[in-house]
DRENBA-728431 format. One line per field, with one value per residue (C-alpha): x, y, z. Coordinates in pm, 1 decimal, always signed. Example, Ala and Ser with C-alpha at 12.3 -4.5 7.8 and 13.67 -1.06 7.14 Angstrom:
<atoms>
px = (+1230.0,+1367.0)
py = (-450.0,-106.0)
pz = (+780.0,+714.0)
</atoms>
This chain:
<atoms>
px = (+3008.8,+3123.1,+3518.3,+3445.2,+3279.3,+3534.6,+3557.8,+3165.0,+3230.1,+3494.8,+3309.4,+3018.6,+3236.1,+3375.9,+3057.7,+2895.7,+2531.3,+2332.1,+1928.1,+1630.6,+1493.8,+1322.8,+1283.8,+963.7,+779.4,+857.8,+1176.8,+1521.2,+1813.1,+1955.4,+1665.5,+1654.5,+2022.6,+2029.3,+1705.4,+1901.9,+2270.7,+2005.8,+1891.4,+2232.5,+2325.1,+2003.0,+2114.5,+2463.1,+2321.4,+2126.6,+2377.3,+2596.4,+2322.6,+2262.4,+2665.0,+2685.0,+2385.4,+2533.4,+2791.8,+2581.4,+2351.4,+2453.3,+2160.9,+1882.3,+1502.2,+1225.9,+872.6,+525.3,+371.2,+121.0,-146.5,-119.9,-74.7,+239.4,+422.2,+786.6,+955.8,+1105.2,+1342.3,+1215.7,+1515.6,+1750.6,+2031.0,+2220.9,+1900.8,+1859.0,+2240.1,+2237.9,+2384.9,+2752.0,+2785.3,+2611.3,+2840.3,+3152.4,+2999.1,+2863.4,+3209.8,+3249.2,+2935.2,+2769.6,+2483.3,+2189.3,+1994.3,+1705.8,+1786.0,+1552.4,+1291.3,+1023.9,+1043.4,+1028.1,+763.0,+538.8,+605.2,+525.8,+184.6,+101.9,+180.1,+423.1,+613.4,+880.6,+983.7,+988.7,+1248.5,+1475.2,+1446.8,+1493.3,+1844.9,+2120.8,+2336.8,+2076.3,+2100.2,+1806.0,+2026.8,+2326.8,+2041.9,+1879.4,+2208.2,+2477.2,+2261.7,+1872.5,+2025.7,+2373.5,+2222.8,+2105.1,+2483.7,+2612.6,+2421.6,+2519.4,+2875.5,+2920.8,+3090.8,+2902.9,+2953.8,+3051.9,+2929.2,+3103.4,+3140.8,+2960.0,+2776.9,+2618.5,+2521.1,+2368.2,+2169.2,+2054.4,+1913.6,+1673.4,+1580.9,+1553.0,+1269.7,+1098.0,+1107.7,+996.0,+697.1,+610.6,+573.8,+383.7,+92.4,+229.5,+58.4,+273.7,+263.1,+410.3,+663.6,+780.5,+774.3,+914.8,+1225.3,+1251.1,+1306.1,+1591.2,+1772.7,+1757.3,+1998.8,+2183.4,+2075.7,+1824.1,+1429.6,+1365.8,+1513.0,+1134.0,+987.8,+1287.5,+1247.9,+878.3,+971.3,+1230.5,+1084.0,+1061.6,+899.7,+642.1,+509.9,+505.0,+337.7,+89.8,-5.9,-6.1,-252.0,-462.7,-492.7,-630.8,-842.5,-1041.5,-1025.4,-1310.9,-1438.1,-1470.8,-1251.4,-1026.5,-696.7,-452.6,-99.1,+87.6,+222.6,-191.3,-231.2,-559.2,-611.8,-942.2,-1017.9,-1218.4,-1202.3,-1170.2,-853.4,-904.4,-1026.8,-853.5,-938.0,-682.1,-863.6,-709.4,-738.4,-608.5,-281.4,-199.9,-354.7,-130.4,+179.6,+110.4,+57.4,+399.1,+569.0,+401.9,+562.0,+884.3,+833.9,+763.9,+1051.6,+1269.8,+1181.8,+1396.0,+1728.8,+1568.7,+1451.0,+1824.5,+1948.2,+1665.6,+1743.2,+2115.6,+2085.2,+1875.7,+2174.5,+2412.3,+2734.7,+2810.5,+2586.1,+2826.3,+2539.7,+2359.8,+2168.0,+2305.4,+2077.4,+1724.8,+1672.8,+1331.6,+1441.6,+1819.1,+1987.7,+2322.7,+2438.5,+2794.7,+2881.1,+3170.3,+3178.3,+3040.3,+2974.6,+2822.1,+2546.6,+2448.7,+2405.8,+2227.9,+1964.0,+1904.2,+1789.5,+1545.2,+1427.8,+1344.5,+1104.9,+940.8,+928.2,+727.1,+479.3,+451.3,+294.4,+63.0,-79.7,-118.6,-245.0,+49.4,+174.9,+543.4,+750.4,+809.7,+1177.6,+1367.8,+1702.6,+1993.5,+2274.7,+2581.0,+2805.1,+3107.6,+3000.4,+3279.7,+3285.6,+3328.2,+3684.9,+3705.1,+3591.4,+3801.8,+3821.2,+3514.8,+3553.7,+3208.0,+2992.5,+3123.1,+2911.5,+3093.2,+3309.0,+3671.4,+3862.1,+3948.8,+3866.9,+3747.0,+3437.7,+3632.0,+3723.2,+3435.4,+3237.9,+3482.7,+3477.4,+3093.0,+3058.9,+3375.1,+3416.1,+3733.2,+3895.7,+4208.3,+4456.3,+4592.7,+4928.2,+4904.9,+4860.9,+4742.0,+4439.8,+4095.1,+4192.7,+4052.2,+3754.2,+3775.1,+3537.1,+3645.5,+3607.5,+3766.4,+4073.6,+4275.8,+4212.6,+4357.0,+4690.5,+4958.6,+5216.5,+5484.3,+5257.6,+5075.0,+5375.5,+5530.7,+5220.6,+5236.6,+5595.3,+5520.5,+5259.5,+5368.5,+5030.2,+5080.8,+5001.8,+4667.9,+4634.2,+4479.8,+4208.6,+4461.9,+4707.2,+4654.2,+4631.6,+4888.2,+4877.1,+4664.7,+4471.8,+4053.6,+4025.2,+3736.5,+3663.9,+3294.0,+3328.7,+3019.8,+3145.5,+3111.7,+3359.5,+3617.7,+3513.6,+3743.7,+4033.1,+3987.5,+4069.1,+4365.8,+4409.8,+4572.6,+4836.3,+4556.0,+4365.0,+4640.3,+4815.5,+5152.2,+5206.5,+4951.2,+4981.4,+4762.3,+4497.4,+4492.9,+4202.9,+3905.0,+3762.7,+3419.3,+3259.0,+3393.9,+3606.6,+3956.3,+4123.6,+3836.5,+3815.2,+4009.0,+3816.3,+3753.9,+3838.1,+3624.7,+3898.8,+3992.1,+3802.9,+3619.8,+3805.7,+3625.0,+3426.3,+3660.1,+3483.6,+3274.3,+3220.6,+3077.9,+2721.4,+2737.8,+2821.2,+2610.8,+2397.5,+2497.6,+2362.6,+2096.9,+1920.3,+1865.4,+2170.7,+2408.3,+2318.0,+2604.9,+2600.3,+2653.5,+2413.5,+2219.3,+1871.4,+1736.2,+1571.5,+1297.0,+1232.0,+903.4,+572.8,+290.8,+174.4,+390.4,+543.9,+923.8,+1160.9,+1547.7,+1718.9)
py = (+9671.0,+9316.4,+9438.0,+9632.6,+9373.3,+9247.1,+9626.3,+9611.9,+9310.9,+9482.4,+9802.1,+9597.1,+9401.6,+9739.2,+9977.6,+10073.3,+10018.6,+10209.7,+10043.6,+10316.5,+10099.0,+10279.8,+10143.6,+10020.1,+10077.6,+9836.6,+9679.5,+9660.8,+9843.8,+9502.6,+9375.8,+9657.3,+9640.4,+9320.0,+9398.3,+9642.9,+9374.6,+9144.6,+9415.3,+9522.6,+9105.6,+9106.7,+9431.9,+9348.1,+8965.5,+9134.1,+9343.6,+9033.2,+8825.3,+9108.8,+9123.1,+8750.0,+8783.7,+9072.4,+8836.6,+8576.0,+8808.6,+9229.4,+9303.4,+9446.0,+9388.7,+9653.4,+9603.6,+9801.9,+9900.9,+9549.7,+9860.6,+10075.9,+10395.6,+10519.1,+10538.9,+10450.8,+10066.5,+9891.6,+9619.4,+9328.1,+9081.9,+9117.5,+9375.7,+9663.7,+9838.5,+9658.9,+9834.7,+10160.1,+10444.5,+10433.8,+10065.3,+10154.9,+10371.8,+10156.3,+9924.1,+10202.5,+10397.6,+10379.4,+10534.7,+10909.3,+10992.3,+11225.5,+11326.0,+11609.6,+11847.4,+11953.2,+11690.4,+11630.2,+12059.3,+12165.3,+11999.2,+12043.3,+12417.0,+12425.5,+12317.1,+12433.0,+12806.1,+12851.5,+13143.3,+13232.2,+12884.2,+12788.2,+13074.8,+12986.0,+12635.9,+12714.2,+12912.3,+12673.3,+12788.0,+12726.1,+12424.1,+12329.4,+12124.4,+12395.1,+12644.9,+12407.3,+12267.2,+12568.6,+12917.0,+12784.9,+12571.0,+12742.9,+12870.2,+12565.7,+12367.1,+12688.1,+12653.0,+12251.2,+12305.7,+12185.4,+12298.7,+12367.4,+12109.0,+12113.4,+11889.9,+11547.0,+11563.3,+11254.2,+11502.2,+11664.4,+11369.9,+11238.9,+11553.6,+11560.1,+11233.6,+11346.7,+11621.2,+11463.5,+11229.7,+11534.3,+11744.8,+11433.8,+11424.3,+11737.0,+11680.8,+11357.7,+11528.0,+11425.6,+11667.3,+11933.7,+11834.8,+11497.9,+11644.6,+11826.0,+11546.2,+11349.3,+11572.3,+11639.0,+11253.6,+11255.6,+11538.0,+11572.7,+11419.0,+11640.2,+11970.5,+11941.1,+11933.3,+12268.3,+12083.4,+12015.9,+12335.2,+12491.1,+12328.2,+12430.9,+12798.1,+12782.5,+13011.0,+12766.8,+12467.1,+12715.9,+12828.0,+12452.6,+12337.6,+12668.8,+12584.0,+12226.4,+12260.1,+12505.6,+12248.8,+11932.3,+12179.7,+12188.5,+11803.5,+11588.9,+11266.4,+11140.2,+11392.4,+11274.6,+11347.7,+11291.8,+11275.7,+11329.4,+10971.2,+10926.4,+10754.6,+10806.6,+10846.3,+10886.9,+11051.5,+10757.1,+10872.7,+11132.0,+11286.9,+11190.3,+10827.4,+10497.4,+10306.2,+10150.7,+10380.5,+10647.6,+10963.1,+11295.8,+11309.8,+10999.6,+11160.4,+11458.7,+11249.6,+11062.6,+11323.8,+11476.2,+11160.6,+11156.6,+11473.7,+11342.1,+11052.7,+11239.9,+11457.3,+11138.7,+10959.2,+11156.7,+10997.4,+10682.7,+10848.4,+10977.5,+10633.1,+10491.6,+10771.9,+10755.8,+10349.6,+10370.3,+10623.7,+10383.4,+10542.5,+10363.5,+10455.8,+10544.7,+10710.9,+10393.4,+10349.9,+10150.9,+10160.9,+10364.7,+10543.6,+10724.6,+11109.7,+10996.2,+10750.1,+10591.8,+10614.7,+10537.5,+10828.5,+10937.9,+11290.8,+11463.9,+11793.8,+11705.0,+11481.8,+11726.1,+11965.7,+11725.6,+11612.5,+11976.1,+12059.6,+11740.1,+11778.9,+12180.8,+12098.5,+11794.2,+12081.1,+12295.9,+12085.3,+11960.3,+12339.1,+12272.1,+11970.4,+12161.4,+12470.1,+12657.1,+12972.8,+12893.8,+12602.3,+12343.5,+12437.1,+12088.8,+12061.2,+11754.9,+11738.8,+11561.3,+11433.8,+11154.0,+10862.3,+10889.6,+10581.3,+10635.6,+10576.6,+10241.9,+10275.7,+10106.9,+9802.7,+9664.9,+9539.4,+9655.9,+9375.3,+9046.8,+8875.5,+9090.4,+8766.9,+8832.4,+8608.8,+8772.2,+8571.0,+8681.6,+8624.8,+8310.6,+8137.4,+8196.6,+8036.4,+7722.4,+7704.5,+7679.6,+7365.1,+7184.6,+7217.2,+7147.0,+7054.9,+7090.1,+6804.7,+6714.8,+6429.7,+6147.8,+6183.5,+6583.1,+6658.1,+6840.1,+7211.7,+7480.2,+7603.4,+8004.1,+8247.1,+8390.2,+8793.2,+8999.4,+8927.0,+9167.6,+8872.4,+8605.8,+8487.2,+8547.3,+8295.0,+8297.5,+8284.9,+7997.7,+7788.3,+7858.0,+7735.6,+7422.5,+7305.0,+7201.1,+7028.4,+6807.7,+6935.1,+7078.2,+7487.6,+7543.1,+7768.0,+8144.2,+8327.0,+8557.2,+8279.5,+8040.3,+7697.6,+7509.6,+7432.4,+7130.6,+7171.8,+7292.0,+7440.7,+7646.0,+7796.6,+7996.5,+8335.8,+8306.2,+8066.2,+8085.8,+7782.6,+7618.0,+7211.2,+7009.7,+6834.7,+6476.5,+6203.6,+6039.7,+5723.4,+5450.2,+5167.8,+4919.7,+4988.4,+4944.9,+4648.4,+4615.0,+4533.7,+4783.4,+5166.0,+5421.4,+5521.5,+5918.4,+6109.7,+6179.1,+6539.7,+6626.3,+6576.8,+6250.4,+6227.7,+6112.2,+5781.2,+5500.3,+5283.0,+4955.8,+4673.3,+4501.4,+4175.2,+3964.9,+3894.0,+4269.4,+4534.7,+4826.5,+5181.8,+5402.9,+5703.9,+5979.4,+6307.0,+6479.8,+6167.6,+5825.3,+5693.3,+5771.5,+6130.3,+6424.2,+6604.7,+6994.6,+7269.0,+7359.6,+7633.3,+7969.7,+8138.4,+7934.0,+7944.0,+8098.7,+8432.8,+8384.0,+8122.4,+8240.3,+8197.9,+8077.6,+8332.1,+8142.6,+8444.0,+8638.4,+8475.1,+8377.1,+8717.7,+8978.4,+9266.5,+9265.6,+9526.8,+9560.2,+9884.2)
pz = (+2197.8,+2286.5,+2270.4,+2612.8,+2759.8,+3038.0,+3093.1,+3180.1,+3398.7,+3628.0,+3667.8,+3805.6,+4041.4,+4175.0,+4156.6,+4449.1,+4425.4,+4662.4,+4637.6,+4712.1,+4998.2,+5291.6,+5611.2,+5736.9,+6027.4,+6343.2,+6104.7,+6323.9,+6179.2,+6164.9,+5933.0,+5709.0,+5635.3,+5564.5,+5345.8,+5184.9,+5154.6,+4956.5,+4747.8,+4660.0,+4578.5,+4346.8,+4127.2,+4080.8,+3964.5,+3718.9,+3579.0,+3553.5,+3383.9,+3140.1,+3054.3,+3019.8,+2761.7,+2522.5,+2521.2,+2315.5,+2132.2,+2162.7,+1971.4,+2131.0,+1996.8,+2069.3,+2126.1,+2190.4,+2530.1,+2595.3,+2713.4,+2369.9,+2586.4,+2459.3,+2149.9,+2305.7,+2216.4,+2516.2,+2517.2,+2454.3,+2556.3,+2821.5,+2636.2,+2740.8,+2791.4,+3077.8,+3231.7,+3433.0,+3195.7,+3338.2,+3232.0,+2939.3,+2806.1,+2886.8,+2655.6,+2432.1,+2430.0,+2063.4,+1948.0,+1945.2,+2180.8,+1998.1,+2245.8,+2218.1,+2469.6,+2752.7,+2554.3,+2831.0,+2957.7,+2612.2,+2464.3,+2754.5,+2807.4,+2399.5,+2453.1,+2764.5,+2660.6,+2933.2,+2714.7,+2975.3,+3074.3,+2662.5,+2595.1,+2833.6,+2777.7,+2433.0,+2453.6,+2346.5,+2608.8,+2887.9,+3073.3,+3396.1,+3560.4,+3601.2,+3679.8,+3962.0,+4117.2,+4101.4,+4123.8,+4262.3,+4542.0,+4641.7,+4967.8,+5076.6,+4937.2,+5157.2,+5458.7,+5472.3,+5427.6,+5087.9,+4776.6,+4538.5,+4287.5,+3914.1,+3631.6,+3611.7,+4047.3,+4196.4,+4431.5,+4108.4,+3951.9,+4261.1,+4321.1,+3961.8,+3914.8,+4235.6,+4060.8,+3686.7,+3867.6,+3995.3,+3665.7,+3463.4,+3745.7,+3683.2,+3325.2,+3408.0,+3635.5,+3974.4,+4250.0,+4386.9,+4721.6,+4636.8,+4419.2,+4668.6,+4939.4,+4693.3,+4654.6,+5035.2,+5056.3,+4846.8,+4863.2,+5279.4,+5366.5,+5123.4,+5120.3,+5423.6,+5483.1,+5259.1,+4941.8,+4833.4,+4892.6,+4745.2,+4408.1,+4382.2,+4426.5,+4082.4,+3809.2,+3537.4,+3752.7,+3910.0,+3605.6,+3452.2,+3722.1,+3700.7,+3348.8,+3376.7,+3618.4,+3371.6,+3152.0,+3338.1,+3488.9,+3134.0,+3065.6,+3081.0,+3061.0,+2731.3,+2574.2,+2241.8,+2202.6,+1900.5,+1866.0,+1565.5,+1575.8,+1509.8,+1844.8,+1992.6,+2386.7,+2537.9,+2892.8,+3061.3,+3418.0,+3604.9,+3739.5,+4138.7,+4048.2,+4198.7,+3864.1,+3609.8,+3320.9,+3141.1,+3322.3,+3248.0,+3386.4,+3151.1,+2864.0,+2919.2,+2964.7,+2656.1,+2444.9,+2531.6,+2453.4,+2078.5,+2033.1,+2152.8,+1919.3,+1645.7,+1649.1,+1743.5,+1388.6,+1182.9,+1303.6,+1148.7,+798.4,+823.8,+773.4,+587.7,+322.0,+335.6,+331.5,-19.4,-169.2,-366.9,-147.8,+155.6,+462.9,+772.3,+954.1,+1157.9,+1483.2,+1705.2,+2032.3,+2063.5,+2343.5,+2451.7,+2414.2,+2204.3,+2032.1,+2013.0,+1654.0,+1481.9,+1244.0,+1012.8,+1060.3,+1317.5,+1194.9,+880.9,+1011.9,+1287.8,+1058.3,+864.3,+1217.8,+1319.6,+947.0,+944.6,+1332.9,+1198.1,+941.1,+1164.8,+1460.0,+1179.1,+1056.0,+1461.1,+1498.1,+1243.6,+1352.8,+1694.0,+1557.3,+1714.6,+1582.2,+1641.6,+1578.5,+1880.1,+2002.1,+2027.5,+1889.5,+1868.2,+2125.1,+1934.7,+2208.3,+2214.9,+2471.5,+2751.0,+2998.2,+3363.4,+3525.7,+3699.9,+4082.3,+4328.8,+4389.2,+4623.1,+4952.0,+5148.0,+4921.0,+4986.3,+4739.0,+4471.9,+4223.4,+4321.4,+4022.8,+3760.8,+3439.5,+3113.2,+2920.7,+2747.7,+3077.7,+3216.3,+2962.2,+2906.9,+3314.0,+3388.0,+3292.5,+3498.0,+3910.3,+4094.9,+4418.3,+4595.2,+4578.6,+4874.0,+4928.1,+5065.5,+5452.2,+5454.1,+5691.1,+5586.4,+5442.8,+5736.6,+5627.4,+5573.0,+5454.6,+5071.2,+5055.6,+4795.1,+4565.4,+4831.2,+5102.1,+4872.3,+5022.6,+4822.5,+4680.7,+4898.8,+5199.3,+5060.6,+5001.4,+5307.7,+5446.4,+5224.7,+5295.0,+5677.5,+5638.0,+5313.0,+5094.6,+4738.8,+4786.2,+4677.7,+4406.1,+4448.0,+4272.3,+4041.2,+3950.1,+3644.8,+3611.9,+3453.4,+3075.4,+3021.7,+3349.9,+3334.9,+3688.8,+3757.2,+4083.8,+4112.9,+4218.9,+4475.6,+4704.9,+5123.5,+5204.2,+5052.8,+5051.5,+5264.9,+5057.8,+4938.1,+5150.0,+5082.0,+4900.0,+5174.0,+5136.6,+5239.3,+4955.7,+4670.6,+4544.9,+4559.9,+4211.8,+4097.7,+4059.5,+4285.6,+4066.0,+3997.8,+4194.5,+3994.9,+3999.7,+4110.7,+3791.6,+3811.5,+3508.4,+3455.6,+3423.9,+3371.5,+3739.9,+3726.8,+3767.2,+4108.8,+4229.9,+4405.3,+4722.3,+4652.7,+4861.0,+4755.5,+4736.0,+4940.7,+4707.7,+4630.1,+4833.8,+4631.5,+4347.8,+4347.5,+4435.6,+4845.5,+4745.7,+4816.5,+4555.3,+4503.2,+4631.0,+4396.1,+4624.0,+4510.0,+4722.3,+4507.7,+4187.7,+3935.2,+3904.8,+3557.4,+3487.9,+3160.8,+3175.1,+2793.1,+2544.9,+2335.2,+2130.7,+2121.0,+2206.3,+1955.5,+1810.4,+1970.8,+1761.5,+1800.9,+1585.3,+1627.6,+1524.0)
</atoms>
């Protein structure tokens, strides 16, 4: 994982992050785009501090819902659980993805009797997404002018993650009117206002949402339910009420995911099984996910095999903890993790670090600052705004620049220092600081050498001392006792900065995989 790191890094410098923010009533388009600018600076930050902590510790621990409602583990530190899925598998690229197909649909239509919906879900070739995106909506990809797009297009996986949040709503009790405004919100723009109402009218989602609404119809207050995992959930209030009790939407949803749980644990007896064999386990989780798992296997074949024979029997005695007649239909998608291809490079977010440094430099930089160096008799450097590594000057152009003026070029962001030399420039700077003043005649001996310029930190050559007849040298800029303190506010911290992980508090159940 930590070998595709810098890989990570650049694909977050280039990505472009579009934030779900909606504009507000009475707010200028002025305020909510620069709502949305500050959004856009907070994600990438957080997909930058998550990097720089794989970096010192890949290993992700898990940890129980703090309300007991669910059976899923969530990340407990800040890991590559933390990274949207594209970054994910950059870092992840090695691996295998398991993943139970169709999890949430099938497990749902299973126990909510919805027989038509279960056998298509259930047919290997069958996927919802293809059905949804390329036949259900090709009139209204038709009457907008669009192609209808193919899997792996960006328009497809933009139109499916709308329509992932509104099948996983279904399954969670949602109402059907908010579904489909819900849908209508995100696909308009898209496919136009009948995206909503069109989604509601698909076969499979009409009779989910049919059944599903069967069942809460016949839950009640105080009812007990009990998942195969053995949690318990009680019904405390009823299904219209504004309090924080358990009501029977939740119930529903977290029944479902004890199923999904259920059928999940036998990728872990897998390894715990194979581990206790005295042959050499190359079957091992790497990352957990809620319906799949990233796992690091020899042969491919073999161990899917292997899954789909284990998840068969757990899918069998599933239907007799339910009291079903037929097994629950889940089965194991074995896929290779493929990383996205690098976007290009970004020039819209200005915030967006334009050096390019690895992980090494980066860490040896952050704790050293620099400043120009100017000769003897140069004036203040112009001040000028730093975008993108595209509006660095280049070489030539900045020692042409250089030669009039008798100043040493200063060096860009894609050049390296010289051997010997710790430079460090941050990446989320707005000015360039003006260049040192310079060190006058009047204020050195004759018979004593110019003393080198300190850097900001203030190290270098020790100060010589001071005679009493001899007058002070004036601070260098940047150094000394009349010097100003840094920035510390919260626009200028590093990007980078690593915030410290104390480990779990007094009590709390943490796991790793």
């Amino acid at each position: 994982m930590t070998d595709h790191v810098e890989e990570a890094y650049e694909y977050v410098r280039r990505m472009d992050i579009d934030p779900d923010i909606s504009k507000k009533e009475g707010e200028s388009w002025v305020e909510w785009e620069r709502r949305k600018r500050k959004q856009i600076r907070h994600e990438r930050r957080k997909y930058f501090l998550a990097l720089s902590a794989i970096e010192d510790q890949h290993q992700p621990f898990y940890t129980y819902s703090e309300t007991g409602r669910t059976d899923r583990v969530f990340g407990f530190n800040r890991s590559v659980l933390d990274l949207p899925s594209e970054i994910r598998a950059i870092l992840c690229q090695d691996f295998v993805e398991v993943d139970l197909k169709s999890a949430h649909l099938l497990i749902a239509a299973w126990l909510w009797d919805a027989k038509e919906a279960m056998d298509k879900l259930a047919d290997d070739d069958y996927s919802i997404w293809d059905d949804l995106i390329q036949n259900h909506y090709e009139k209204l990809f038709h009457a907008n002018d669009l192609e209808i797009p193919q899997k792996g297009d960006p328009l497809y996986e933009e139109v499916k993650g709308a329509l992932k949040r509104a099948v996983y709503s279904t399954v969670y009790g949602m109402h059907a009117p908010s579904i489909q405004a819900q849908v209508t919100r995100d696909l308009k723009d898209i496919l136009g206002p009948e995206a909503g109402e069109h989604f509601r009218g698909h076969p499979i989602i009409a009779e989910l949402l049919r059944k599903r609404d069967e069942e809460l119809a016949e839950m009640e207050v105080g009812d007990v339910l009990i998942g195969p995992t053995g949690i318990r959930i009680e019904i405390e209030q009823g299904i219209d009420s504004d309090g924080d009790g358990v009501d029977p939407r939740s119930a529903m949803a977290t029944l479902a995911q004890s199923y999904e749980q259920s059928a999940m644990q036998v990728i872990l007896e897998m390894e715990r099984d194979r581990d206790q064999k005295k042959s050499r386990n190359r079957f091992n989780v790497a990352l957990w996910l809620h319906d799949g798992a990233y796992v690091r296997m020899r042969s491919k074949r073999a161990r899917t095999k292997d899954l789909n024979e284990r998840l068969e029997n757990r899918c069998k005695e599933l239907a007799d903890f339910a009291g079903k007649d037929k097994p629950m239909p889940a089965f194991f998608e074995v896929e290779p993790i493929e990383p996205p291809e690098l976007p290009e490079p970004n020039t819209k977010d200005t915030s967006c670090p334009s050096k390019n440094e690895t992980g090494s430099e980066r860490k040896k930089s952050q704790n050293t600052s620099t400043t120009a160096k100017s000769a003897p008799g140069a004036e203040n450097a112009s001040k000028k705004r730093r975008g993108s590594a595209d509006s660095a000057p280049s070489t030539g152009d900045a020692r042409s620049s250089s030669e009039g003026s008798g100043r040493k070029p200063r060096r860009g962001a894609g050049q390296s220092p010289p051997s010997g030399e710790n430079v460090f420039e941050p990446d989320f700077v707005e000015e360039d600081r003006p260049a040192r003043p310079p060190v006058g005649p009047q204020d050195v001996e004759e018979d004593q050498p110019a003393r080198p310029p300190e850097n900001m930190m203030g190290l270098g050559p020790p100060p010589e001392p001071i005679e009493e007849d001899q007058p002070a040298r004036p601070d260098v800029a940047g150094s000394g006792p009349g010097a100003e303190e840094p920035d510390r506010s919260e626009g200028s911290r590093d990007p980078f900065e690593r915030e410290s992980f104390h480990g779990p508090a007094p009590g709390s159940r943490v796991a790793a995989v």
